[in-house]
FIGU-886947 format. One line per 2 residues: number of its first residue (from 1); for each residue x, y, z of N, C-alpha, C. Coordinates in steps of 0.2 Angstrom, whole numbers. Layout:
<kolros>
NUM> X/Y/Z/X/Y/Z/X/Y/Z; ...
</kolros>
This chain:
<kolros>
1> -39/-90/4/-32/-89/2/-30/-92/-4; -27/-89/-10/-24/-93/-16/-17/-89/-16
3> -12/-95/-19/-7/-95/-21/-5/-93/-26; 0/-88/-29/0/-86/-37/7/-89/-40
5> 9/-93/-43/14/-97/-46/20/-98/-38; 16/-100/-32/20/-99/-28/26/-95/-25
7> 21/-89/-26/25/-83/-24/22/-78/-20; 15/-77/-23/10/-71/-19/5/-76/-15
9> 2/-72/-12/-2/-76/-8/-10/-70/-5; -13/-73/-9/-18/-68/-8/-25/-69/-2
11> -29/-66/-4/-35/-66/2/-40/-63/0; -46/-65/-2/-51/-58/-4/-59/-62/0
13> -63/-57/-1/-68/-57/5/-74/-54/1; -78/-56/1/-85/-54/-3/-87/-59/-9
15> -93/-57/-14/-94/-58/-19/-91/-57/-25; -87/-64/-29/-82/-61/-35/-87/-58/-41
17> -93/-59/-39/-97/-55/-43/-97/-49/-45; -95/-45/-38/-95/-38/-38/-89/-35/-41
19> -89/-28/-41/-84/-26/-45/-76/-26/-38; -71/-30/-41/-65/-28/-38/-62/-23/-36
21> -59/-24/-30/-54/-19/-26/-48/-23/-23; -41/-20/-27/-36/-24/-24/-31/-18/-20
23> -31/-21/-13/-26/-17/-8/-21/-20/-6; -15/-14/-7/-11/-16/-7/-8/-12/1
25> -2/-16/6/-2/-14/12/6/-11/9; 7/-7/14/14/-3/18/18/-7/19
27> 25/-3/20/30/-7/23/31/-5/29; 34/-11/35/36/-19/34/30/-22/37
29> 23/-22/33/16/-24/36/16/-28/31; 8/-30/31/6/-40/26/-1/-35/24
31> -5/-40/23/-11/-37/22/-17/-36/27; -17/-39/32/-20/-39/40/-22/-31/39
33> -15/-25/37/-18/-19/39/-24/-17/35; -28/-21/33/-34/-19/27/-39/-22/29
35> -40/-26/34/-44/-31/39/-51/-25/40; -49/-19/40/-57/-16/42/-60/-12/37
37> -56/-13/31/-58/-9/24/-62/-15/21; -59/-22/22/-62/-25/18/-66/-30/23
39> -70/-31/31/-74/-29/32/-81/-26/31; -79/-17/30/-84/-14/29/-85/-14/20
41> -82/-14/17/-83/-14/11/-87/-21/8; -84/-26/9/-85/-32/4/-93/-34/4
43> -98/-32/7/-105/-33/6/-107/-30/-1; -100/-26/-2/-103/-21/-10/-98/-23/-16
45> -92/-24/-14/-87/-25/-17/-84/-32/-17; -80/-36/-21/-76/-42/-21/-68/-37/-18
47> -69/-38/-11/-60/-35/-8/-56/-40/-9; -50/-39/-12/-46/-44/-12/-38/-39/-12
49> -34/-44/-6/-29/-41/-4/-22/-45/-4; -15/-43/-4/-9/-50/-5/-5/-46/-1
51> -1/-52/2/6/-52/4/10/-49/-1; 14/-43/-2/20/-41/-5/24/-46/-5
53> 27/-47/-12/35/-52/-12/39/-51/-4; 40/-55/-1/46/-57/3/41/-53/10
55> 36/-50/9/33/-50/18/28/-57/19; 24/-54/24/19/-61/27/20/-65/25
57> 16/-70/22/12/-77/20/17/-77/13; 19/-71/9/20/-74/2/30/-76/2
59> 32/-78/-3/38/-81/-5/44/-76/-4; 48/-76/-2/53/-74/-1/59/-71/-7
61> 63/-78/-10/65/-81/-14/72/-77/-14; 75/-74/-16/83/-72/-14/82/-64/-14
63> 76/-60/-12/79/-54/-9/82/-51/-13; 81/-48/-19/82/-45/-25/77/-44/-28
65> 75/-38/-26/69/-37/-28/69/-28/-33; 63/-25/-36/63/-19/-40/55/-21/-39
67> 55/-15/-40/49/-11/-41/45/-12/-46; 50/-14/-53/47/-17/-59/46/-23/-56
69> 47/-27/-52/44/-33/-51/39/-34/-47; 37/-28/-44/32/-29/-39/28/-26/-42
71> 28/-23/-45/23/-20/-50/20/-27/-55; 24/-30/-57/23/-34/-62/17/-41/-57
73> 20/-41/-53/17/-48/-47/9/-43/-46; 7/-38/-45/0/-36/-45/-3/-38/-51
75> 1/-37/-58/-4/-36/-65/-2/-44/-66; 1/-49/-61/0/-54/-64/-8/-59/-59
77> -7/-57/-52/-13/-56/-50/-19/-56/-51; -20/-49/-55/-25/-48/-62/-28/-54/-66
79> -22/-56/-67/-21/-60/-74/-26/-65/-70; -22/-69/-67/-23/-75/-63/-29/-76/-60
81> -33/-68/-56/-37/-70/-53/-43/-68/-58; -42/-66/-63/-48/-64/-68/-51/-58/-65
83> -48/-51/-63/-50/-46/-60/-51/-40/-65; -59/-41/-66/-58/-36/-72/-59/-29/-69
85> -57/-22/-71/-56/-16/-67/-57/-17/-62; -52/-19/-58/-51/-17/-54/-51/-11/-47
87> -54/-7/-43/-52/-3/-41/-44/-3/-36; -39/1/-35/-34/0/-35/-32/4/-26
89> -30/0/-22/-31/5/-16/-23/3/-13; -19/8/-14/-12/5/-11/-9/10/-5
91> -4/9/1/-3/13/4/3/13/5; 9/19/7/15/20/6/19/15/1
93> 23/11/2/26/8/-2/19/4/-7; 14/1/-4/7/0/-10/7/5/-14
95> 6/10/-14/6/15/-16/11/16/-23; 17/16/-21/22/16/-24/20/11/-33
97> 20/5/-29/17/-2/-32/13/1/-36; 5/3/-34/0/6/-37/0/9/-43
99> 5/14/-40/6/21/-46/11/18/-53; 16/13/-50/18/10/-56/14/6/-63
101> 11/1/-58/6/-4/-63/0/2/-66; -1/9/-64/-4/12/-66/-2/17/-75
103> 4/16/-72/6/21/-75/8/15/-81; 9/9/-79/13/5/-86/5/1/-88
105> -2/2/-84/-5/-1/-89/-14/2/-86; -14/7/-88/-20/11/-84/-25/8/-88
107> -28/5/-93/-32/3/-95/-36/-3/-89; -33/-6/-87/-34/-11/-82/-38/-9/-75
109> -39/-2/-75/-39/-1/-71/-45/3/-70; -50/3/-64/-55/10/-64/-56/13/-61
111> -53/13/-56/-48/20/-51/-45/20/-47; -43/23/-42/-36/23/-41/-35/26/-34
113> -37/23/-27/-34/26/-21/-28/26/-16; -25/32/-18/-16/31/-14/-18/34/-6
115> -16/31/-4/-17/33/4/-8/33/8; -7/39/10/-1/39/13/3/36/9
117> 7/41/4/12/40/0/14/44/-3; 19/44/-10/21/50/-15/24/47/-20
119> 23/52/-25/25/50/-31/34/51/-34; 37/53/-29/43/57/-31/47/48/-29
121> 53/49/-33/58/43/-29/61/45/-24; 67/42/-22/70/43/-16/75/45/-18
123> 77/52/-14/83/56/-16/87/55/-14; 95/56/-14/100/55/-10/100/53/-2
125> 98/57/1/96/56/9/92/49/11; 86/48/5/81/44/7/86/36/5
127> 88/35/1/94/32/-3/96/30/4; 103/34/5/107/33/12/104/29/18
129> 95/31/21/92/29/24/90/21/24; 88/20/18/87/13/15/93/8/15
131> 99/14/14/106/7/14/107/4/24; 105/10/26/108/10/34/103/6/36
133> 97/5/33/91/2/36/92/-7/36; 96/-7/29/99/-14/28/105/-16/32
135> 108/-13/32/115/-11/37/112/-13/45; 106/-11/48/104/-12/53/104/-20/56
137> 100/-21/49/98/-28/48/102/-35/48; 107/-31/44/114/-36/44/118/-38/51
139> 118/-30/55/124/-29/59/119/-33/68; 112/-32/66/107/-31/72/102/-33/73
141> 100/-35/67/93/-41/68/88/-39/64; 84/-40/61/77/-38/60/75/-34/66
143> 74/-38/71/72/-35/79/73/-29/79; 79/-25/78/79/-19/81/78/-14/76
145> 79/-16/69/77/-12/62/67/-11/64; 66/-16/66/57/-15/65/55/-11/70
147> 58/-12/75/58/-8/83/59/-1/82; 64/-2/78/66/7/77/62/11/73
149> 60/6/68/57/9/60/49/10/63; 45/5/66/39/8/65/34/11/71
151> 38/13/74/34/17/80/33/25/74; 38/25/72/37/32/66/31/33/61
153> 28/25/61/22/26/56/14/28/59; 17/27/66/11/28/68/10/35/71
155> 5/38/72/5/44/78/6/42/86; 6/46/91/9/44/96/5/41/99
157> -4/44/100/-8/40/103/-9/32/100; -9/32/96/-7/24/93/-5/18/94
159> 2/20/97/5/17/99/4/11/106; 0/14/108/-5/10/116/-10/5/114
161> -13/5/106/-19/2/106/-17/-5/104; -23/-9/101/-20/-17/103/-18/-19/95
163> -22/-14/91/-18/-16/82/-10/-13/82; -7/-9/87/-3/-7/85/1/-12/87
165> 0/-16/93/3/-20/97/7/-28/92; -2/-28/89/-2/-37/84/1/-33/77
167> 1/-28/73/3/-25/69/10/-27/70; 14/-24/75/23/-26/77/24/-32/78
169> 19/-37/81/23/-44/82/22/-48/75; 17/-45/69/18/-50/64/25/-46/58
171> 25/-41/61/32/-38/56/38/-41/59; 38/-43/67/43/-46/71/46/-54/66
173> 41/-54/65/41/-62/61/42/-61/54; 43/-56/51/45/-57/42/53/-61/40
175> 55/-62/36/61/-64/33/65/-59/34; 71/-58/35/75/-52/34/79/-51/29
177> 80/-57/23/81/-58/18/75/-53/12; 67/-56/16/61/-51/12/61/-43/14
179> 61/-41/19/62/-33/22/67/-29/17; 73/-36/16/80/-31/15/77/-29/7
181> 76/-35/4/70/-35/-1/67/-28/-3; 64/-28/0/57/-20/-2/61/-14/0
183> 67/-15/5/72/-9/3/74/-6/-2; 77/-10/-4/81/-12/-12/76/-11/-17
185> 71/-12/-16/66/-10/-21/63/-4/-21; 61/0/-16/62/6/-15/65/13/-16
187> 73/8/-15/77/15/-16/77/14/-24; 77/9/-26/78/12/-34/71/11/-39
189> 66/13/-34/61/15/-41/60/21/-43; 58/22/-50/58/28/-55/51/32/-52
191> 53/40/-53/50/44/-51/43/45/-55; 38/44/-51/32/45/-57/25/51/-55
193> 30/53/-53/26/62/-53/23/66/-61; 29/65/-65/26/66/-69/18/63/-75
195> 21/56/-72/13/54/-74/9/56/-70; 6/60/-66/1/60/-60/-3/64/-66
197> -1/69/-70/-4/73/-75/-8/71/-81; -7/63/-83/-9/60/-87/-15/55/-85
199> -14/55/-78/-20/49/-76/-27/52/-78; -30/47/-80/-39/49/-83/-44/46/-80
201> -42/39/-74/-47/36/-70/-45/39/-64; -51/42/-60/-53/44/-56/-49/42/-51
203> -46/49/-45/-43/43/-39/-43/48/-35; -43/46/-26/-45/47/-22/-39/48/-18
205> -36/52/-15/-29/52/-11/-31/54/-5; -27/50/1/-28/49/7/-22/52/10
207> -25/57/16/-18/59/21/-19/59/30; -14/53/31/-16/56/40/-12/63/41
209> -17/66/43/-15/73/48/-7/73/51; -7/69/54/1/69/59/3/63/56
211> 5/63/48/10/56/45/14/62/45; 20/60/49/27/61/45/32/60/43
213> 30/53/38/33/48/32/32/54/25; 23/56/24/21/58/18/17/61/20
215> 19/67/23/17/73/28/11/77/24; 6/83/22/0/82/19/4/86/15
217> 8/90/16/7/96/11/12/92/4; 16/86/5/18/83/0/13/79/-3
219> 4/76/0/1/73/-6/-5/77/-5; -4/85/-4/-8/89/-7/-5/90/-14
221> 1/91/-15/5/93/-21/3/88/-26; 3/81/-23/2/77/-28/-6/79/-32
223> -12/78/-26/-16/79/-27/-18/85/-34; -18/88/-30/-14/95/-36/-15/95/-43
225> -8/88/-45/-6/87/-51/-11/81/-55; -17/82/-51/-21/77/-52/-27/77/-56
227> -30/79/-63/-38/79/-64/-43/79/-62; -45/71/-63/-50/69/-58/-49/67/-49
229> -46/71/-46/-46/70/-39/-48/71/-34; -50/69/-30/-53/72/-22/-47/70/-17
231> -47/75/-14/-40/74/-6/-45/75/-1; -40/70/2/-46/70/11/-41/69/17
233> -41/72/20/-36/71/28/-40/69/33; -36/64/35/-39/59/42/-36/62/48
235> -42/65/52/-39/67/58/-36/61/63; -31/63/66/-28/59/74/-25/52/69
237> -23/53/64/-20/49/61/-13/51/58; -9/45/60/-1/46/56/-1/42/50
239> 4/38/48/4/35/41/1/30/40; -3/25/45/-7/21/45/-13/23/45
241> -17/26/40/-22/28/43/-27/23/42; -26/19/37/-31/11/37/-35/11/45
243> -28/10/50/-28/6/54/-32/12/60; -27/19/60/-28/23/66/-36/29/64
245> -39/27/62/-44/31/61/-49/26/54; -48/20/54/-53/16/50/-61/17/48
247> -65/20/52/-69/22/53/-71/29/48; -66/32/48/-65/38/44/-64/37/37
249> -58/33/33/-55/30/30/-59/24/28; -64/21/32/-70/18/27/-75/23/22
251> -78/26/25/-82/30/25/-80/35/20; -74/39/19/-72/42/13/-71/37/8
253> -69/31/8/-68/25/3/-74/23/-1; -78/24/5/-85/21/4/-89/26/-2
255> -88/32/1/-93/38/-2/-91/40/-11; -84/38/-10/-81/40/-17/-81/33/-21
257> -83/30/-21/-83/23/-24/-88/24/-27; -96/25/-23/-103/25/-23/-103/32/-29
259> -101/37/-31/-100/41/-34/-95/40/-41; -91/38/-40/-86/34/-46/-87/29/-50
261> -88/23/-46/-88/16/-47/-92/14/-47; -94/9/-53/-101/5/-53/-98/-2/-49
263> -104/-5/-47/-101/-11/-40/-101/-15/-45; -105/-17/-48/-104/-23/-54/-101/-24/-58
265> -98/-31/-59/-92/-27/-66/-97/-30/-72
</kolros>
């Protein structure tokens, strides 16, 4: 675990020899959700993974947050940790993160896996969704905002097993100050669809079968817009797929690295 100017709070697992992979988790999750990627990978890879500003373990600080800063907190990561190419593995709002620092500095980077997410912003509705979401939060607790918000991320079989169980009580415990946070940053990130056409390092896009956050046929479209790409769907998975089909989601992680990415940097 290292600290980054007393704000991020990172974690990584393996050899710093090998070539880097930074993941980045969903919202209102920490990095726990990436506990089995970077198990199975880190014999070949240096995994290293962070608390997003104002979740988990890392700094809160006043809840004002943007996208351009969260973006900006990965590439100083980078910096900090001496992470040269990086492989880039983000999920839903990681994802978001991902495709920004992608699009503001792709040289940095060797390739690129978005898992359950899209590249469009949020539109009017999705906007409204995010104020109400705060609004929850103010009128009714963190408690019931997280209660309400993440049984949707998962599929319904899911819901019973015992990550989904410890997955809920460590979001029970965030800041409500950080959560409100990654909202505010959400509704106003810029739309980066457009650059999906311009990416030149390889990337891999992930979909659970039954997500109905970033449903497939919206990251088959991405995919699509995408040169060098591969799409893969995770059966018996919703938007967690890290977590609800792991084993699947190693394995295509795995396969497409070994084909892309030299381990060594």
């Amino acid at each position: 675990m290292n600290a980054i100017k007393d704000k991020l709070t990172t974690f990584s697992k393996g050899d710093p020899a090998n070539k880097p992979i930074i993941f980045i988790h969903g919202f209102p999750f920490d990095h726990n959700m990436w506990n089995n990627q970077a198990e199975a990978l880190s014999s070949n890879y240096f995994c290293v993974s962070y608390d997003i500003r104002g979740l988990g373990e890392s700094s809160v600080g006043d809840g004002q947050y943007t996208m351009e800063m969260l973006a900006d907190d990965l590439l100083d990561i980078i910096e900090k940790e001496k992470l040269y190419k990086p492989v880039l593995c983000g999920l839903s709002m990681g994802g978001y993160i991902a495709q920004r620092a992608v699009e503001k500095s792709e040289s940095l980077f060797s390739a690129l896996i978005l898992c359950d997410t899209k590249s469009a912003a949020d539109n009017n509705d999705a906007k409204i969704k995010r104020a109400e979401g705060i609004k929850k939060i103010n009128e009714l607790g963190l408690k019931k905002f997280v209660e309400g918000f993440i049984p949707n991320c998962f599929n319904e079989e899911s819901i019973s097993k015992p990550f989904y169980k410890e997955t809920l009580k460590r979001s029970l415990n965030f800041s409500p100050t950080g959560v409100k946070g990654c909202l505010l940053a959400m509704a106003g990130r810029t739309d980066t669809s457009e650059f999906l056409s311009e990416i030149k390092i390889p990337v891999l896009v992930i979909c659970g079968e039954r997500d109905k956050l970033t449903p497939l046929h919206i990251m088959e479209e991405m995919a699509d817009l995408i040169a060098d790409c591969e799409f893969h769907i995770i059966p018996g998975a919703g938007h967690i797929t890290p977590l609800e089909n792991s084993g699947m989601v190693n394995k295509i992680i795995k396969d497409f690295l070994s084909r892309k990415v030299i381990k060594k940097k």
